[in-house]
FITORTI-418532 format. One record per residue (C-alpha): residue number from 1; residue in three letters; chain; x, y, z. Coordinates in Angstrom, 2 decimals, padded with zeros to 5 digits. Layout:
REM FITORTI-418532
+-----+--------+--------+---------+---------+---------+
| num | residu | chaine |       x |       y |       z |
+-----+--------+--------+---------+---------+---------+
| NUM |    ALA |      A |       X |       Y |       Z |
...
+-----+--------+--------+---------+---------+---------+
END
This chain:
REM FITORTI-418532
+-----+--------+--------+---------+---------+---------+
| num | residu | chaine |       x |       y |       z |
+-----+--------+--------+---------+---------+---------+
|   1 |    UNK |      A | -071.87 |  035.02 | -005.35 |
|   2 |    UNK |      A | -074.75 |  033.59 | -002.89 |
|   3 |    UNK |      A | -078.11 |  033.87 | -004.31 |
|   4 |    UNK |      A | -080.15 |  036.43 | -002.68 |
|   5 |    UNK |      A | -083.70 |  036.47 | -001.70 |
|   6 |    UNK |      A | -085.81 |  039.47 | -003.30 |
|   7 |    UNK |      A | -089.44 |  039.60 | -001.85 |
|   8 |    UNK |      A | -092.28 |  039.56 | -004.07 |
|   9 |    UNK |      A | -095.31 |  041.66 | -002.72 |
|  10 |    UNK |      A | -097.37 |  039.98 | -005.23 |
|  11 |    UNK |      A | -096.83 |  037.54 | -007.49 |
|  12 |    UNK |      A | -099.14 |  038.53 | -010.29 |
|  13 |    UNK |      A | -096.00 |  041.65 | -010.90 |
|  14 |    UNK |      A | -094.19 |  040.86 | -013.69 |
|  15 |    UNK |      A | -090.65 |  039.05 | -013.25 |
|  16 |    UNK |      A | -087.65 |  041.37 | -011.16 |
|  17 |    UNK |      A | -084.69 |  041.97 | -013.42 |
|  18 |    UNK |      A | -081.59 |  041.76 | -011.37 |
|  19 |    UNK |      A | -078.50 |  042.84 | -012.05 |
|  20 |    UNK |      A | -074.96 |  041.25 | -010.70 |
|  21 |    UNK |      A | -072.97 |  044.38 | -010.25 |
|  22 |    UNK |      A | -069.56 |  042.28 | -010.28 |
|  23 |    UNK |      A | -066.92 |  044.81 | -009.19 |
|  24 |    UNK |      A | -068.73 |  045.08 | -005.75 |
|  25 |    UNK |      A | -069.97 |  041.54 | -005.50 |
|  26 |    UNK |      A | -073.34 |  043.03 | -004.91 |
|  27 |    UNK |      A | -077.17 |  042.73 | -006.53 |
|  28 |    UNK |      A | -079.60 |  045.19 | -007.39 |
|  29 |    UNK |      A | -083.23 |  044.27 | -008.22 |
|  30 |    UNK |      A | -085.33 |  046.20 | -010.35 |
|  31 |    UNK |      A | -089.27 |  046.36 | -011.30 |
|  32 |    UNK |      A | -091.02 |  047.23 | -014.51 |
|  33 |    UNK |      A | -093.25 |  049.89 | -013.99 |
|  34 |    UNK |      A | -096.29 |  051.90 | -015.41 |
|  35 |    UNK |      A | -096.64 |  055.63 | -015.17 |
|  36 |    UNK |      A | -100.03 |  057.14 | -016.56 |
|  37 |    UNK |      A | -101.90 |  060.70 | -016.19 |
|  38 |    UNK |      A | -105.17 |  060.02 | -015.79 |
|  39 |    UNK |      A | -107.16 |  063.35 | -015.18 |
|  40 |    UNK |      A | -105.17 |  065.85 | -013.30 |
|  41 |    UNK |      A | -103.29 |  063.28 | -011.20 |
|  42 |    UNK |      A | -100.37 |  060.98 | -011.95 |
|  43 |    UNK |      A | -100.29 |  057.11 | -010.95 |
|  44 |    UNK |      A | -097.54 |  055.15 | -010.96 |
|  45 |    UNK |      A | -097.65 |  050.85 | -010.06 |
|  46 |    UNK |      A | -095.87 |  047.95 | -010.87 |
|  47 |    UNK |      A | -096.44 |  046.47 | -014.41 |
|  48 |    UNK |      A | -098.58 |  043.19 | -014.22 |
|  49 |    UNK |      A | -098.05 |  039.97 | -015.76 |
|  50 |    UNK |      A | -100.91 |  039.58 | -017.80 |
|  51 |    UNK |      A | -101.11 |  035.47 | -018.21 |
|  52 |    UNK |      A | -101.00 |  036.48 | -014.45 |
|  53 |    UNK |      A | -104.03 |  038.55 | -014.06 |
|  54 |    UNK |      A | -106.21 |  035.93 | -015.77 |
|  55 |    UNK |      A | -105.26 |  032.87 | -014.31 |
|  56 |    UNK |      A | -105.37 |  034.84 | -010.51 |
|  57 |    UNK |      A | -108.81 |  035.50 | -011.88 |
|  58 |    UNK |      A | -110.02 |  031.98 | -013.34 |
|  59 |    UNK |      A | -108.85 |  030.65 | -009.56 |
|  60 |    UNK |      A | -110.83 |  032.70 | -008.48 |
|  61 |    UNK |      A | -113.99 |  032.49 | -009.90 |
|  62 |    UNK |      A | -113.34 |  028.59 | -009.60 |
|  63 |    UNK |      A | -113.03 |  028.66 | -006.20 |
|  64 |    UNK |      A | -116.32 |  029.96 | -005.54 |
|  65 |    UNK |      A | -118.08 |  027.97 | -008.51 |
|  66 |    UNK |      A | -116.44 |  025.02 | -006.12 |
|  67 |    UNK |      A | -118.11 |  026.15 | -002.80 |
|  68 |    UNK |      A | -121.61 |  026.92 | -004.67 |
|  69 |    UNK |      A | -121.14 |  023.81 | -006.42 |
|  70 |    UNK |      A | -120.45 |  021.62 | -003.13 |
|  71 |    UNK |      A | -123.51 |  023.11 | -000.95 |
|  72 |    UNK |      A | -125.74 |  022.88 | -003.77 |
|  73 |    UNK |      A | -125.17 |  019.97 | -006.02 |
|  74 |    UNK |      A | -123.07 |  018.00 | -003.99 |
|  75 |    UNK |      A | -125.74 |  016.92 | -001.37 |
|  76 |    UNK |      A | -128.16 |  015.84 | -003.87 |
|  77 |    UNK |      A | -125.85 |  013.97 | -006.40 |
|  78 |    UNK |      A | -125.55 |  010.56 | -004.27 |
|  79 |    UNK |      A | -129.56 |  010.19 | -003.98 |
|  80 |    UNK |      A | -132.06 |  008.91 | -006.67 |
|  81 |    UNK |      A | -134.19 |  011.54 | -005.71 |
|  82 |    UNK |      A | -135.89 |  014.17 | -007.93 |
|  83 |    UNK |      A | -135.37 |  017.89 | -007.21 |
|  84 |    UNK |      A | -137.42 |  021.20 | -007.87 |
|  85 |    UNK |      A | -135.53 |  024.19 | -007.44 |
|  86 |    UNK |      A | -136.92 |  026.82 | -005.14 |
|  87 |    UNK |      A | -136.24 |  030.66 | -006.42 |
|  88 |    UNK |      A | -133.21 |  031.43 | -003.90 |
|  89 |    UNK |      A | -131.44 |  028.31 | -004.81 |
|  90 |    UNK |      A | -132.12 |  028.63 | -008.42 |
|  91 |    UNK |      A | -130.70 |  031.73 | -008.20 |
|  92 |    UNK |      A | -127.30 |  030.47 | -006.45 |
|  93 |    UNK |      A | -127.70 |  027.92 | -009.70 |
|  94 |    UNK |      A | -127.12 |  030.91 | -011.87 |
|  95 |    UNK |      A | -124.38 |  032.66 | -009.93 |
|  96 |    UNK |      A | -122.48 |  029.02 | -010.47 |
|  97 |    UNK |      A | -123.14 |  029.59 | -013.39 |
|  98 |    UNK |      A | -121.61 |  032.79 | -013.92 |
|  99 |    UNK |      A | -118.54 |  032.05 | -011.60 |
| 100 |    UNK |      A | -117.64 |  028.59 | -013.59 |
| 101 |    UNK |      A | -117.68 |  030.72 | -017.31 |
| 102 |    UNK |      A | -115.63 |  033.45 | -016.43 |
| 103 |    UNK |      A | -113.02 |  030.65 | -014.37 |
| 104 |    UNK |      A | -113.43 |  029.18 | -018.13 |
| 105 |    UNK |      A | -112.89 |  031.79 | -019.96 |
| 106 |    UNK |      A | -110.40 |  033.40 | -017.80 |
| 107 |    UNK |      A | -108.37 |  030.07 | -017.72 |
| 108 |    UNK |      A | -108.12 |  029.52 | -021.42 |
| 109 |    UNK |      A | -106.97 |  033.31 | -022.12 |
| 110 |    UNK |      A | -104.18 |  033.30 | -019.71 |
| 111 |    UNK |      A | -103.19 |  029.94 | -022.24 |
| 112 |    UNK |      A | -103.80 |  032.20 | -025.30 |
| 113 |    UNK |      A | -101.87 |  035.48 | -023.52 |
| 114 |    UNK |      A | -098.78 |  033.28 | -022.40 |
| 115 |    UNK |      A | -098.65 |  031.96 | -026.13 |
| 116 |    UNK |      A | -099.14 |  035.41 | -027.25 |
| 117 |    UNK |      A | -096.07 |  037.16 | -025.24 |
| 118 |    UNK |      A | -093.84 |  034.10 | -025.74 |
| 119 |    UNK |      A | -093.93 |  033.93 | -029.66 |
| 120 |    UNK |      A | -090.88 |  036.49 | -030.69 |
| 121 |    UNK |      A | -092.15 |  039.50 | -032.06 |
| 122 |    UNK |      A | -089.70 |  039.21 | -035.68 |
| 123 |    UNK |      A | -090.77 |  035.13 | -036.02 |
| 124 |    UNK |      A | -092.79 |  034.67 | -039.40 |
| 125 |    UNK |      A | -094.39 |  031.53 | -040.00 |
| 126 |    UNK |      A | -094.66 |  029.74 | -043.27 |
| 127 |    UNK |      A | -097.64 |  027.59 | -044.45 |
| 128 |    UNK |      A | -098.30 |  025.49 | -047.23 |
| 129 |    UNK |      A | -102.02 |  025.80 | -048.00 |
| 130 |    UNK |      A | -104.22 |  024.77 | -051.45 |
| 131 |    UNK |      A | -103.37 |  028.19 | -052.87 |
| 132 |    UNK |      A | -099.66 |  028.12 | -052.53 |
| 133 |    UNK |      A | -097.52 |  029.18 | -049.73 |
| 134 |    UNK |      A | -098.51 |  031.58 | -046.91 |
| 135 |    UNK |      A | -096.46 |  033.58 | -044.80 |
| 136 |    UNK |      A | -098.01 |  034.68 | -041.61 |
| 137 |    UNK |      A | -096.37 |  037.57 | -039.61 |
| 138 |    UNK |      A | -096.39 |  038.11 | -035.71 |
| 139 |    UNK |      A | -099.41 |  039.91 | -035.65 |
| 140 |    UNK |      A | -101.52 |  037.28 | -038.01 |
| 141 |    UNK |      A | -100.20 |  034.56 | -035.65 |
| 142 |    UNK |      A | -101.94 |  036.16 | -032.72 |
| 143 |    UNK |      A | -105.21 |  037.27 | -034.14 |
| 144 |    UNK |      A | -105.93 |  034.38 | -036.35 |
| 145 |    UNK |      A | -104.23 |  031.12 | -035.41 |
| 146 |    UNK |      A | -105.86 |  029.23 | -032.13 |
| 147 |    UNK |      A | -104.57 |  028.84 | -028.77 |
| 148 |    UNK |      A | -104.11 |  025.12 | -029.48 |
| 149 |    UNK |      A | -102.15 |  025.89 | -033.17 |
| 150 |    UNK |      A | -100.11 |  028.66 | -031.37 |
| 151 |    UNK |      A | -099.06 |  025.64 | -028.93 |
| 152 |    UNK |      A | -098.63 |  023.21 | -031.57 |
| 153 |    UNK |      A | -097.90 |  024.88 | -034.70 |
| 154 |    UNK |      A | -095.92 |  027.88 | -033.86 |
| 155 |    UNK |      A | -094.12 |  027.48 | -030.11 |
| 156 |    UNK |      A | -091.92 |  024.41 | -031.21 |
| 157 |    UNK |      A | -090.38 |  026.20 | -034.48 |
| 158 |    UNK |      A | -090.44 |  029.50 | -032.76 |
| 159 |    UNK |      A | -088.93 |  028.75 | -029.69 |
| 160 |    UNK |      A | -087.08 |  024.88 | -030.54 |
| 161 |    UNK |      A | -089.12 |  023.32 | -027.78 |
| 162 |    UNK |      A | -090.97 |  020.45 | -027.25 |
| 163 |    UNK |      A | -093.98 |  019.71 | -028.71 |
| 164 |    UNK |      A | -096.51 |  021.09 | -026.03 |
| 165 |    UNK |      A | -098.62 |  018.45 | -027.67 |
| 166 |    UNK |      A | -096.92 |  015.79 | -025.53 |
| 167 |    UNK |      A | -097.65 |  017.19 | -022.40 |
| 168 |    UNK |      A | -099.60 |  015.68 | -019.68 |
| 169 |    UNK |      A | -102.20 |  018.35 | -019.72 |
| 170 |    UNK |      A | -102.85 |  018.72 | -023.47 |
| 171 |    UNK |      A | -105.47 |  016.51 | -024.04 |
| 172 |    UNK |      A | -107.52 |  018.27 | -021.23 |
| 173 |    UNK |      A | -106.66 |  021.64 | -022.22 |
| 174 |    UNK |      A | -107.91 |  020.73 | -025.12 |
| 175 |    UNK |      A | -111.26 |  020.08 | -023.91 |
| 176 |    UNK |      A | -111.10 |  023.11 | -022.25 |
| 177 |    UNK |      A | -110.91 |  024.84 | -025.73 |
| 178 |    UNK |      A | -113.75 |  022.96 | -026.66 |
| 179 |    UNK |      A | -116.11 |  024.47 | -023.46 |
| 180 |    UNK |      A | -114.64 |  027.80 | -023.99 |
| 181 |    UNK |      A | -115.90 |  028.50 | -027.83 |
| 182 |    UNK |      A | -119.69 |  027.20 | -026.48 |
| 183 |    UNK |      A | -119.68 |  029.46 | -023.81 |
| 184 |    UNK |      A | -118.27 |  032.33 | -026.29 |
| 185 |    UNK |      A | -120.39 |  031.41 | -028.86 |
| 186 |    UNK |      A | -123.27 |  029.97 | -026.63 |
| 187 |    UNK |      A | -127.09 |  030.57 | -027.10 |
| 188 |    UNK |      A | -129.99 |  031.75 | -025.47 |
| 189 |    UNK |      A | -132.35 |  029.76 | -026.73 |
| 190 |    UNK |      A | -131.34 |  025.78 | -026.82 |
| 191 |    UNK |      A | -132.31 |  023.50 | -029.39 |
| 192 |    UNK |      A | -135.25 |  021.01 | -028.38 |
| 193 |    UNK |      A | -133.15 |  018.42 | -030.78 |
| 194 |    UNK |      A | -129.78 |  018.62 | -028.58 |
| 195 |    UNK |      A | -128.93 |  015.38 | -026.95 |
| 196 |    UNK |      A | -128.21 |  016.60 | -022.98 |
| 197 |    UNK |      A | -124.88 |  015.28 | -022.84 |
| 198 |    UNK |      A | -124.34 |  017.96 | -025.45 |
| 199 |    UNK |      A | -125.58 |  020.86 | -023.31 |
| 200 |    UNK |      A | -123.53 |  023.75 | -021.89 |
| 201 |    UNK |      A | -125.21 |  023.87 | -018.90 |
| 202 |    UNK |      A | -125.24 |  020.02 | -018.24 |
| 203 |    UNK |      A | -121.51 |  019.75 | -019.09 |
| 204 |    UNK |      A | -120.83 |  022.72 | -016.42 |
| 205 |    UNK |      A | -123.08 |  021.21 | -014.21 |
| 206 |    UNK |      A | -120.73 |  018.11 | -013.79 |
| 207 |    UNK |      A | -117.45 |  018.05 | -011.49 |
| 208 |    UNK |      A | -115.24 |  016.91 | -013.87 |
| 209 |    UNK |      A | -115.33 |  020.62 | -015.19 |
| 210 |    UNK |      A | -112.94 |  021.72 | -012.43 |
| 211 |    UNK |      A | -110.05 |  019.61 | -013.86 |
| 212 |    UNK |      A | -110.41 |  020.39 | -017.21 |
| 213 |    UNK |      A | -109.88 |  024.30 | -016.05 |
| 214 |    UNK |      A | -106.77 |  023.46 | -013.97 |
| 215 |    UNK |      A | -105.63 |  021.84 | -016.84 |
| 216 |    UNK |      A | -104.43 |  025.57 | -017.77 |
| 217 |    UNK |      A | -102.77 |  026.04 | -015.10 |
| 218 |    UNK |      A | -100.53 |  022.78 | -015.11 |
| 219 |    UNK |      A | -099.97 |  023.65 | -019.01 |
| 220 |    UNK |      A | -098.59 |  026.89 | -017.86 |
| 221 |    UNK |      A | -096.53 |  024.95 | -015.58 |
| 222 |    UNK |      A | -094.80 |  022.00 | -017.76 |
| 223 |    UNK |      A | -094.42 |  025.21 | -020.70 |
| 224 |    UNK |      A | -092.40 |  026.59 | -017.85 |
| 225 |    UNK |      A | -090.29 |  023.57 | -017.19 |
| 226 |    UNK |      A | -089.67 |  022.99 | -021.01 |
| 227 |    UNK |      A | -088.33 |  026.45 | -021.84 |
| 228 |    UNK |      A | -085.44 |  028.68 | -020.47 |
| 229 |    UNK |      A | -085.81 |  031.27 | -018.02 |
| 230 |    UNK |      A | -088.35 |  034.05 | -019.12 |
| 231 |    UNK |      A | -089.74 |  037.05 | -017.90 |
| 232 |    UNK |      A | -092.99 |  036.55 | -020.01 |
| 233 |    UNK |      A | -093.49 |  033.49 | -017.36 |
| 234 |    UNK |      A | -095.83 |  034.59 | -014.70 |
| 235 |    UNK |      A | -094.31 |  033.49 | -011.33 |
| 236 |    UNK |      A | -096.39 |  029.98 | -010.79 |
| 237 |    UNK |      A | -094.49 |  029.05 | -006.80 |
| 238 |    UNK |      A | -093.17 |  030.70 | -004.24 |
| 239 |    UNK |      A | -089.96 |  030.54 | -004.82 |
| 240 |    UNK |      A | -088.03 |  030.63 | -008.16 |
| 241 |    UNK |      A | -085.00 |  031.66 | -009.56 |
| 242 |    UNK |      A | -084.21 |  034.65 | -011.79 |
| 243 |    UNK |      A | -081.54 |  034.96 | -014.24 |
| 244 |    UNK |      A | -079.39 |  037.73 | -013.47 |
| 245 |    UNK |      A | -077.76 |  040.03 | -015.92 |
| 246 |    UNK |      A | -074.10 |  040.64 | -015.62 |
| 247 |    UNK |      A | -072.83 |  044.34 | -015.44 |
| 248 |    UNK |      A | -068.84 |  045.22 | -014.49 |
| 249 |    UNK |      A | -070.09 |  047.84 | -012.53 |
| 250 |    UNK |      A | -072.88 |  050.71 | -011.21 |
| 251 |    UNK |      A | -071.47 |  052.91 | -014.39 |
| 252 |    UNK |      A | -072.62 |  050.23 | -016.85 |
| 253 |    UNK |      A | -076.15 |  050.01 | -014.83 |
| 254 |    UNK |      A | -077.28 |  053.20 | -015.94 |
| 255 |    UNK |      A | -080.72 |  054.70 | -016.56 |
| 256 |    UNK |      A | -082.86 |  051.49 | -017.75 |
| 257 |    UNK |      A | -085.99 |  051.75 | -019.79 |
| 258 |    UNK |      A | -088.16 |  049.43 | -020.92 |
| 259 |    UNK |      A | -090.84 |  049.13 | -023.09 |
| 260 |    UNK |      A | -092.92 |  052.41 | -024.25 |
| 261 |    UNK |      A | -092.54 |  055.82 | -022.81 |
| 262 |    UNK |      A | -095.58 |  055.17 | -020.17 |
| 263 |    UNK |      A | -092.83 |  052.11 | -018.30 |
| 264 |    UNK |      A | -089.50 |  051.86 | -017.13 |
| 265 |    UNK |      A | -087.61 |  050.28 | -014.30 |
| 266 |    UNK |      A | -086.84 |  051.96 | -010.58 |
| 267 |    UNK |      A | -085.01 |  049.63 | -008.03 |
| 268 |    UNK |      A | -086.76 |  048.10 | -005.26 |
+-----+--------+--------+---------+---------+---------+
END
């Protein structure tokens, strides 16, 4: 059978499932959805992909830390010349500011929620630590290992991939760790005894920062060209294919429900 184009209104939605309906050589597409009662009224919309929402919303915020930072900064980088502030464009300094941590932090949780969703709900981990052996369950995994030990520590047993370590972009992401916990865990008042190169604000201050928060993204990317089709991916082009699931025929299809009793599936 010829593959079949199914639009995508959005690509932040959470993967189609499609089914082959073999008997009469025809496809059906179907979306995840979300039903709530909020108040009097009932709302129904198509489920998100979280890793999605987050990275949509670190572009975001980078995008307009880039324009701020090109008007404002760029101009006066090449010359040797000192600058005072004036109030309005101190105050375009802070909304920078604001825009390049939450690309940051927005960037390195859509990381953390990918690694999150893709680690199998049953998988246990075993450790060997100074007090003897520790077994770590699902839900340990995701509150207390890092972002960087979910990638390196857990995905390659869990999943038998590749060491994410190898990738192009670890290194960088792993800088972008690094900014993420001083912005998290950042202070009002800065030590007079920090050396600048060790400041938040001068590290966010330099362009350099924009790669190391794309370096998300093109993590996202190579975990998605080292592992099979999933629907925990979020959709990263415009085109991609989608593993269809076999059926003999519309009988077998059925009422499908997934996840709680607040989602399920409708055709589209």
């Amino acid at each position: 059978m010829e593959g079949k184009t199914h639009h995508i209104s959005d690509k932040r939605k959470v993967k189609l499932v499609i089914y082959e309906i073999q008997d009469v050589n025809e496809d059906v597409s179907m979306q995840e959805i979300v039903q709530f009662k909020i108040g009097k009224a009932k709302i129904k919309f198509d489920t998100p992909n979280s890793t999605a929402l987050y990275l949509n919303a670190s572009e975001r915020e980078l995008k307009s830390a880039k324009l701020l930072h090109k008007s404002l900064l760029e101009p006066k980088l090449q010359t040797r010349e000192s600058y005072d502030f004036s109030d309005e464009d101190s105050s375009k300094l802070y909304d920078y500011f604001e825009h390049i941590k939450m690309s940051i932090i927005m960037a390195y949780t859509a990381v953390e929620c990918l690694c999150n969703a893709l680690i199998p709900r049953n998988y246990s981990y075993t450790e060997q630590g100074k007090d003897g052996v520790r077994l770590w369950d699902y839900k340990e995994i995701q509150r207390w290992k890092s972002t960087t030990q979910k990638l390196r520590q857990i995905l390659p047993k869990a999943l038998n991939m590749k060491d994410p370590g190898q990738f192009k972009s670890y290194s960088t992401f792993c800088k972008l760790e690094t900014v993420r916990n001083e912005v998290i865990h950042t202070r009002s008042i800065i030590p007079k005894d920090i050396k600048i190169d060790y400041r938040l604000d001068y590290q966010l201050l330099q362009p350099k920062i924009f790669n190391v928060i794309s370096s998300a993204k093109s993590l996202i990317k190579e975990l998605h060209g080292a592992l099979p089709y999933t629907r925990e991916m979020p959709m990263l082009y415009e085109t991609e294919d989608i593993d269809k699931i076999k059926v003999k025929s519309w009988d077998d299809l059925g009422l499908i429900q997934t996840g709680d009793g607040n989602s399920g599936s409708q055709p589209t």
